[in-house]
C-alpha positions in Angstrom: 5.0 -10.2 19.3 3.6 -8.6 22.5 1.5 -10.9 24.4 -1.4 -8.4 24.7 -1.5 -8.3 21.1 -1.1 -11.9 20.4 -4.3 -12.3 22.8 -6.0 -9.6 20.7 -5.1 -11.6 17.5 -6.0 -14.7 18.9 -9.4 -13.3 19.8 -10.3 -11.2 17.1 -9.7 -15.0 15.1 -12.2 -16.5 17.3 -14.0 -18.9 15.0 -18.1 -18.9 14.1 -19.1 -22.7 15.7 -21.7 -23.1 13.3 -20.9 -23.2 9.0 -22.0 -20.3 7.6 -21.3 -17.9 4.8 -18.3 -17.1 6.4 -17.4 -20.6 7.4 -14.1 -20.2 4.7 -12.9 -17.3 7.0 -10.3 -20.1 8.3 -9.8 -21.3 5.1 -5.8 -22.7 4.8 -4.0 -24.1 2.1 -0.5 -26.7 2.6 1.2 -27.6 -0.5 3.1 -30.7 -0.7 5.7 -31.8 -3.5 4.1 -34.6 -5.8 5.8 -36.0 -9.0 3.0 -37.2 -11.6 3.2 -39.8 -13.7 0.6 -40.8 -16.7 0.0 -43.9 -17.1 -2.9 -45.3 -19.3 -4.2 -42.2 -19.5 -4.6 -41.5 -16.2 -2.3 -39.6 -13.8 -0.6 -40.8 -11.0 0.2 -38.7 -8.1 3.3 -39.3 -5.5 3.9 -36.9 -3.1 7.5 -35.9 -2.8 7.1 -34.2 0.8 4.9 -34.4 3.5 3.0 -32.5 6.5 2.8 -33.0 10.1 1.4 -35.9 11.0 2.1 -36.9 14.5 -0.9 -35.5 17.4 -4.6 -35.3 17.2 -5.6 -33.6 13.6 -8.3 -31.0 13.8 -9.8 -28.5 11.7 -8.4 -25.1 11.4 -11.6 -23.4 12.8 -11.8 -26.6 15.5 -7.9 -25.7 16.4 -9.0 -21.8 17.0 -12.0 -21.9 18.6 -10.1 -24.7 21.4 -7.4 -22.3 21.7 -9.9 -20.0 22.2 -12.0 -21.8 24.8 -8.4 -22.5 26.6 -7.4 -18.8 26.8 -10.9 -17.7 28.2 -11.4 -19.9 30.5 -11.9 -18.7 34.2 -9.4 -19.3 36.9 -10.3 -22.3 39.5 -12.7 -21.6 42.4 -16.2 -20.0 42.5 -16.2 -16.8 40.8 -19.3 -16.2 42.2 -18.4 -16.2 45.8 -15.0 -14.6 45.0 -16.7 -11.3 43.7 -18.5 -11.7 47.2 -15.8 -11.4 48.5 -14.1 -9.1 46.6 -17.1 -6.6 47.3 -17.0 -7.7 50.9 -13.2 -6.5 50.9 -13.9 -3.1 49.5 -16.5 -2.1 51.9 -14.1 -3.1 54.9 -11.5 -0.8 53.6 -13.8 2.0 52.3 -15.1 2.3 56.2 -11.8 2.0 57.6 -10.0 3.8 55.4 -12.7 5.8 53.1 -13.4 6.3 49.8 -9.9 6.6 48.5 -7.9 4.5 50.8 -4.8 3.1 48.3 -5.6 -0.7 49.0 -8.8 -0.4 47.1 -7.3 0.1 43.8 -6.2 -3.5 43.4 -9.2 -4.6 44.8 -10.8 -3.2 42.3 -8.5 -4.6 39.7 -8.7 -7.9 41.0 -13.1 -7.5 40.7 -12.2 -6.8 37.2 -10.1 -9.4 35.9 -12.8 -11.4 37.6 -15.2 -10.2 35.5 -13.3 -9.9 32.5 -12.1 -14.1 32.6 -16.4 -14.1 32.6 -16.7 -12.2 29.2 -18.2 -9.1 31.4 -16.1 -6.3 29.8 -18.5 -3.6 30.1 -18.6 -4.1 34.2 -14.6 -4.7 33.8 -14.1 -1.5 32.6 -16.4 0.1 35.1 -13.9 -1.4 38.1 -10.9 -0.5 36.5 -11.8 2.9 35.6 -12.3 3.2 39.9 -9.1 1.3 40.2 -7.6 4.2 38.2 -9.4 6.8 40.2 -7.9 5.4 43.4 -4.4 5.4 42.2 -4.3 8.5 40.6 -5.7 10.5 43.9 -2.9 9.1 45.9 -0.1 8.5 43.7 -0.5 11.4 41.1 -2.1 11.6 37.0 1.7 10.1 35.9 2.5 7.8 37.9 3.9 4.5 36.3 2.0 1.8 38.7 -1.4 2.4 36.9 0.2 0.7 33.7 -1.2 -3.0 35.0 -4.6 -1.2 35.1 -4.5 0.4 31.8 -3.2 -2.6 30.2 -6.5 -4.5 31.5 -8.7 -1.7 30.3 -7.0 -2.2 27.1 -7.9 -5.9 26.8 -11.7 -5.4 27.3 -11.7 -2.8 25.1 -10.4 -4.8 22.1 -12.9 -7.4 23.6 -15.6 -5.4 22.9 -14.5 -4.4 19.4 -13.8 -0.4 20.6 -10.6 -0.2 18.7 -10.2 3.6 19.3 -10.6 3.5 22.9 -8.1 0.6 22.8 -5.7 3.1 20.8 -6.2 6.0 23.3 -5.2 4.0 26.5 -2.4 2.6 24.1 -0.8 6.3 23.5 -1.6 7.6 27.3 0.7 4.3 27.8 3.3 5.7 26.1 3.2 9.0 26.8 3.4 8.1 30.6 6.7 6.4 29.6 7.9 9.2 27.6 7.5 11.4 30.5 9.3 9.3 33.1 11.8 8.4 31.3 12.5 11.3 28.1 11.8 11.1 24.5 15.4 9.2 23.5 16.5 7.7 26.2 17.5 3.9 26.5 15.1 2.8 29.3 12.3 4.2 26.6 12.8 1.5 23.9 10.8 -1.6 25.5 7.7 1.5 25.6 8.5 2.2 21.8 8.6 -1.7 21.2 5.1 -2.0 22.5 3.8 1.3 21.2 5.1 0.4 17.4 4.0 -3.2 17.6 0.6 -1.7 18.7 0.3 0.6 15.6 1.2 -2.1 13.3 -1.7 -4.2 14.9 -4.3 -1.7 14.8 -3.5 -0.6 11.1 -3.2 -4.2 10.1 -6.3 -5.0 12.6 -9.6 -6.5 10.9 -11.4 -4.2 13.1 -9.7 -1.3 11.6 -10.6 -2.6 7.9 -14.0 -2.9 8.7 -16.1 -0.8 11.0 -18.7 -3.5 11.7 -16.6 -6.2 12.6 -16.5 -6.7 16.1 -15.5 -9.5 18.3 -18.6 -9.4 20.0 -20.0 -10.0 16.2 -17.8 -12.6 15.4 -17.9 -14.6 18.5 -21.7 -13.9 19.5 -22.3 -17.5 20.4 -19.5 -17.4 23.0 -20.2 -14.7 24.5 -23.3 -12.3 25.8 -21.9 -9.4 23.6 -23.6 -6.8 21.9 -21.6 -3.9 22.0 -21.2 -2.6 18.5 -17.4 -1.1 17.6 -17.4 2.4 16.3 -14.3 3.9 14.2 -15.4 7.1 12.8 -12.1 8.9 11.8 -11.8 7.2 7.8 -7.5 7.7 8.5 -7.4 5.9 11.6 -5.0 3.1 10.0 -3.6 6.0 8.2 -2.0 7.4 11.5 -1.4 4.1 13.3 0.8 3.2 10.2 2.3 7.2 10.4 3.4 6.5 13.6 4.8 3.6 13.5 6.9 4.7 11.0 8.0 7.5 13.3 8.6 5.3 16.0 10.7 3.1 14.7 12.5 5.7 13.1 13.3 7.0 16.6 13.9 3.8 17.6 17.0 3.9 14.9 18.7 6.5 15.9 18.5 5.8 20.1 20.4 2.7 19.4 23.2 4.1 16.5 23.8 6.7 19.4 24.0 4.8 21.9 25.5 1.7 20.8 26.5 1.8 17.0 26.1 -0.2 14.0 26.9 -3.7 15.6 23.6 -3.8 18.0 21.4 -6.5 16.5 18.4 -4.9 17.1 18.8 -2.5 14.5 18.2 -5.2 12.1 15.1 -6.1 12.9 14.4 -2.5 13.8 15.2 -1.6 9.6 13.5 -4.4 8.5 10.1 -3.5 10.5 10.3 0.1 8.9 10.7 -1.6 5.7 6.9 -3.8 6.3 5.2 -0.5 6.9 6.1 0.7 3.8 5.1 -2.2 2.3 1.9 -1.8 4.1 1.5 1.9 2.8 2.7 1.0 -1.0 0.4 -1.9 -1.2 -2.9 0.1 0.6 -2.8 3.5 0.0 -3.8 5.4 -2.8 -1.0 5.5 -5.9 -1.3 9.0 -6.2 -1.1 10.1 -2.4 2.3 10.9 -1.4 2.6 10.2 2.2 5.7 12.5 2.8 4.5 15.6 0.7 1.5 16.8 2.5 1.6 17.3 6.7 -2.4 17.2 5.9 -3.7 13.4 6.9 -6.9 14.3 5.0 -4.9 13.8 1.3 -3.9 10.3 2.7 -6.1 7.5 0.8 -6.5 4.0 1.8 -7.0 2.4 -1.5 -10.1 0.6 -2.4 -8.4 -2.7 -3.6 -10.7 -6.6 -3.9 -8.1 -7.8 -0.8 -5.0 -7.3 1.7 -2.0 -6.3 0.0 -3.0 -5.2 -3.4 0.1 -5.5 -5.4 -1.2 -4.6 -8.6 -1.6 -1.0 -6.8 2.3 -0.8 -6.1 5.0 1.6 -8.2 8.3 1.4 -8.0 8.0 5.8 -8.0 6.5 5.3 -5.0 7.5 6.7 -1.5 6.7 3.4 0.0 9.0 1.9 -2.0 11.8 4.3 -2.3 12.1 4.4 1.6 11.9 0.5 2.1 14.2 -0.5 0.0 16.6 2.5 1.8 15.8 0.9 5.3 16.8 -2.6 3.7 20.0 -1.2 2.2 21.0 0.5 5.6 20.1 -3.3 7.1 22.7 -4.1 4.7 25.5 -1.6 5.5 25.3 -1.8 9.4 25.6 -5.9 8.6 28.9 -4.9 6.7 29.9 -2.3 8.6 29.7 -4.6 11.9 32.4 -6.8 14.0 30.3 -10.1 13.6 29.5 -9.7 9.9 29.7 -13.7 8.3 28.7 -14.5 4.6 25.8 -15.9 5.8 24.1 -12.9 7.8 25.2 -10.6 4.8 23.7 -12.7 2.1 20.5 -13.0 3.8 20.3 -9.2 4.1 20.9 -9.1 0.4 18.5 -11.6 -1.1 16.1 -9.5 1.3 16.9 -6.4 -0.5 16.2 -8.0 -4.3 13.0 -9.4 -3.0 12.0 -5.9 -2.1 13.3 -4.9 -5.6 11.7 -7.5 -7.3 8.2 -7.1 -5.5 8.7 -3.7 -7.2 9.6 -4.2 -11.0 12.9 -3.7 -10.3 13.7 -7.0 -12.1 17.0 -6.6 -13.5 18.2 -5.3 -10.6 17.0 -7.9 -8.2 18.0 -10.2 -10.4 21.7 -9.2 -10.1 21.4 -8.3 -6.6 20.2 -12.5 -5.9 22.9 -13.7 -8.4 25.3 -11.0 -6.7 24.3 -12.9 -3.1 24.7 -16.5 -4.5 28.3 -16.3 -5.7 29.9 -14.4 -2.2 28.0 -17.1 -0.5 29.4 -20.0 -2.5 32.8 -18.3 -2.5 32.9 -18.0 1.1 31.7 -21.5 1.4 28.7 -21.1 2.6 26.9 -24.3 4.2 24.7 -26.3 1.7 21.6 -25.9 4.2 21.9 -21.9 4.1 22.5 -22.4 0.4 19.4 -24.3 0.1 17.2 -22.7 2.0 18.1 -19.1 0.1 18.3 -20.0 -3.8 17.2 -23.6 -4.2 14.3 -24.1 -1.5 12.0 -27.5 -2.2 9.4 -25.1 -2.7 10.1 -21.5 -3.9 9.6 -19.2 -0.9 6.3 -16.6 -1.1 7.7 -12.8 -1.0 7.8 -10.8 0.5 9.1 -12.9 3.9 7.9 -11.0 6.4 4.3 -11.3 5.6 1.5 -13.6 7.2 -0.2 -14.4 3.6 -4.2 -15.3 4.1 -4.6 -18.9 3.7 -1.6 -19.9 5.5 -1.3 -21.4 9.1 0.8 -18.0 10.1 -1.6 -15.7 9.2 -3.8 -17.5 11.7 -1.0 -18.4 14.4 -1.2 -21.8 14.2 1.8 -23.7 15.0 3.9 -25.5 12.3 3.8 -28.9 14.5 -0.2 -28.7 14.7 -1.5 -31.9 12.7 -4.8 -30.5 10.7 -7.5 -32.4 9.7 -7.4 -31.9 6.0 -11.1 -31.9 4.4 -9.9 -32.2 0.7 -6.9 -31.4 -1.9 -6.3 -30.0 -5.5 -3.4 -31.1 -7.4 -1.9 -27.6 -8.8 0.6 -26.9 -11.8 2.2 -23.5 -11.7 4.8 -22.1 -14.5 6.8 -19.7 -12.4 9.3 -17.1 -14.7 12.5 -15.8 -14.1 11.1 -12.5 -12.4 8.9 -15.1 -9.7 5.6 -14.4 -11.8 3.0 -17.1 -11.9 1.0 -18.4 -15.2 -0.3 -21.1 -16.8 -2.1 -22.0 -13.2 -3.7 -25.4 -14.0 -6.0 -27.5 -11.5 -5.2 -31.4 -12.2 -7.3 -33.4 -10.0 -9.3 -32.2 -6.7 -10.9 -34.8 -4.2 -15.0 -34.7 -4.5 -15.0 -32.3 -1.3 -13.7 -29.2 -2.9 -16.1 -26.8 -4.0 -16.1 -23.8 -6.8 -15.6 -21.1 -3.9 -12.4 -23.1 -2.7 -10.8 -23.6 -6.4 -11.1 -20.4 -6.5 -9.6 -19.0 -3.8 -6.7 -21.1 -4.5 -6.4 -20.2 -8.4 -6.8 -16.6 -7.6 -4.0 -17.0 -5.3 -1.5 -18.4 -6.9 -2.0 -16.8 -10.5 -2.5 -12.7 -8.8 -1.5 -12.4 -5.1 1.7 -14.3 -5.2 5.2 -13.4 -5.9 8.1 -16.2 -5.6 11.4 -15.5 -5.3 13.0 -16.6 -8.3 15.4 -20.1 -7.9 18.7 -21.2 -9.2 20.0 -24.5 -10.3 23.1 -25.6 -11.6 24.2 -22.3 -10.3 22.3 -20.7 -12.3 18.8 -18.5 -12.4 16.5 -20.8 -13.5 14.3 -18.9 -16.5 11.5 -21.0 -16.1 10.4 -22.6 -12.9 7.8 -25.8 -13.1 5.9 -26.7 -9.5 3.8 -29.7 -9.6 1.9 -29.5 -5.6 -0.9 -31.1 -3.7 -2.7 -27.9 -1.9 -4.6 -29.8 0.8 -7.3 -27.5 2.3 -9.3 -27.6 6.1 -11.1 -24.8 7.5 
């Protein structure tokens, strides 16, 4: 991910310091194997795995707002007399050079980040916006040098919670790029990384989902913030998810013209076209067609109770039609290429039955997984790959490239990071043969969990989950048992 963004994320996730109604927003859920055992009418719980130990355990929200803290903090030195300074500096040359002598851009620049490490966005913006002046007068509107400048103007602006202004540096960006360097050239694919990458963000962005949520909102206590975030056009995440489509579309065919099926970034490429339509089939009206109508008006967002409703999705659907063909063109260039190996190709297939089971396509994802099991065990696949694919400790949540909410990725928090767990539930689930949950039963929870926390979990795991189905004895397993301790921090 592009470091701008990850900063975005990381700051939009700045936690609340004090509990509130919101204090669950960090809520995360680890599930550990346990085997249990009843013995005088009581149960006895081992666990069967474990989680990270090792290091200083903290809290969720603690781990955030630190990392946080850590990435806002000013560089050494007084800040104070350094924008002294600064200001001193920009007189000098504005005397001996006047009002638009060149060196006074990235003094102005350098003011700004000053003020931006301080949380002072507004007068940020006001210094880069000279900055830009300055460059523009003596190196001309498209010149590629002002990019540092707009990249800082973009930063405050998501600090402030103005997502559209955000978006409008982000596309003047691009189209500088575009301009210097043609719409499908080579040298134009790091610009279509960042501009894709930045759609997907702002669609996916809780800023875009909700109007009044702002960082300055969220993270009033850390800083002096009141500026309120404005997104008036109701298909803003509608055209950010548009064009990222596009984008990576374009993205496609630069690199099968210029270097053929065996560059490995067309995998990834394919398999990013295939989340947004994930993102459109699970958040957008059922009825809209996305392709039919050149008219962004007819385009819905659906109204659904959370992210990713999947009770919304149909396998008629455009989203899902043209996923599953970016995922079966993943396959073919894996085929099709020099360095194909069992192992590459049979990932790329169990990726294509998830999409088809995620979709009701049952029968044929199941053959499609089965289909992927035996070319792998004929080749002689290695028992880790073989593992991890069909017969993981703990069935794997589908689809794979999603951050699910209650989960360390959907908050960026490293794997290693010990956490301070505040409680546990002991869970049985009854998976079937198509990766369906039921019988969800709660066994035991520790005295700290409450009813909004059983919930969360229960509603979870019985209607926002899908599990890729598992095999054993090299076989699909019809039914699936998962005993698990879900411990819980926030």
């Amino acid at each position: 991910m592009h470091g701008l963004i990850a900063a975005a994320l990381t700051a939009i996730a700045a936690p609340a310091p004090a509990q509130n109604n919101n204090e669950l927003s960090h809520l995360i859920f680890e599930p550990v194997l346990i085997n249990v055992i009843e013995l005088d009418d009581e149960l006895q719980i081992e666990e069967i795995t474990s989680l990270p130990r090792t290091g200083d355990p903290q809290s969720s929200t603690d781990y955030l707002y630190k990392t946080f803290i850590e990435e806002q903090q000013p560089e050494p030195g007084d800040l104070d007399q350094a924008i002294v300074d600064y200001e001193r500096s920009i007189r000098d040359l504005e005397i001996q050079g006047g009002a638009y002598e060149y060196g006074l851009s990235q003094e102005f620049v350098s003011l700004g980040m000053i003020h931006q490490s301080r949380n002072e966005h507004e007068l940020a913006l006001e210094h880069f916006d000279k900055a830009l002046h300055i460059n523009r007068v003596n190196l001309g509107l498209f010149n590629l040098e002002q990019e540092e400048v707009i990249e800082k103007q973009i930063e405050s602006y998501i600090a402030l919670g103005d997502l559209v202004s955000a978006d409008h540096q982000q596309e003047y960006l691009f189209f500088l790029k575009r301009r210097a360097y043609g719409g499908d050239s080579v040298e134009l694919l790091p610009a279509l990384t960042r501009y894709a990458e930045w759609n997907i963000f702002a669609f996916d962005s809780r800023l875009a989902m909700d109007p009044t949520l702002t960082y300055a909102a969220e993270s009033s206590m850390y800083t002096n913030n009141g500026v309120s975030n404005s997104i008036g056009a109701e298909d803003f995440r509608t055209i950010r998810l548009m064009n990222a489509q596009n984008i990576y579309r374009t993205m496609i065919q630069i690199l099968l013209n210029n270097f053929g099926v065996d560059d490995p970034r067309l995998l990834e490429i394919e398999r990013r076209l295939a989340l947004t339509n994930y993102f459109f089939a699970t958040n957008m009206d059922i009825n809209s067609d996305i392709f039919s109508n050149g008219n962004n008006s007819s385009l819905a967002l659906a109204s659904s109770q959370g992210f990713y409703d999947m009770s919304r999705v149909s396998s008629n659907s455009m989203g899902y039609r043209h996923g599953r063909e970016a995922l079966e063109r993943r396959l073919q260039y894996i085929l099709r290429s020099d360095s194909a190996n069992p192992e590459k190709i049979a990932r790329a297939r169990v990726d294509l039955a998830d999409w088809l089971m995620l979709f009701k396509k049952r029968v044929a994802a199941l053959e499609v997984y089965e289909a992927a099991y035996r070319e792998l065990r004929a080749a002689n696949g290695s028992q880790e790959v073989m593992a991890e694919l069909f017969s993981p400790v703990m069935p794997v949540t589908i689809p794979t490239f999603i951050d699910y909410r209650y989960t360390r990725a959907y908050h960026d928090i490293p794997e290693d990071v010990a956490l301070d767990y505040k409680g546990w539930l002991d869970v049985s689930v009854k998976i079937n043969r198509f990766g369906q949950t039921s019988d969800v039963e709660v066994l035991g929870k520790s005295l700290s969990v409450t009813d909004p926390i059983e919930s969360r979990l229960v509603r979870q795991l019985r209607s926002s989950t899908s599990f890729r189905p598992r095999f054993s004895n090299d076989a699909l397993l019809t039914e699936d048992y998962v005993k698990a301790r879900y411990y819980f921090t926030y």
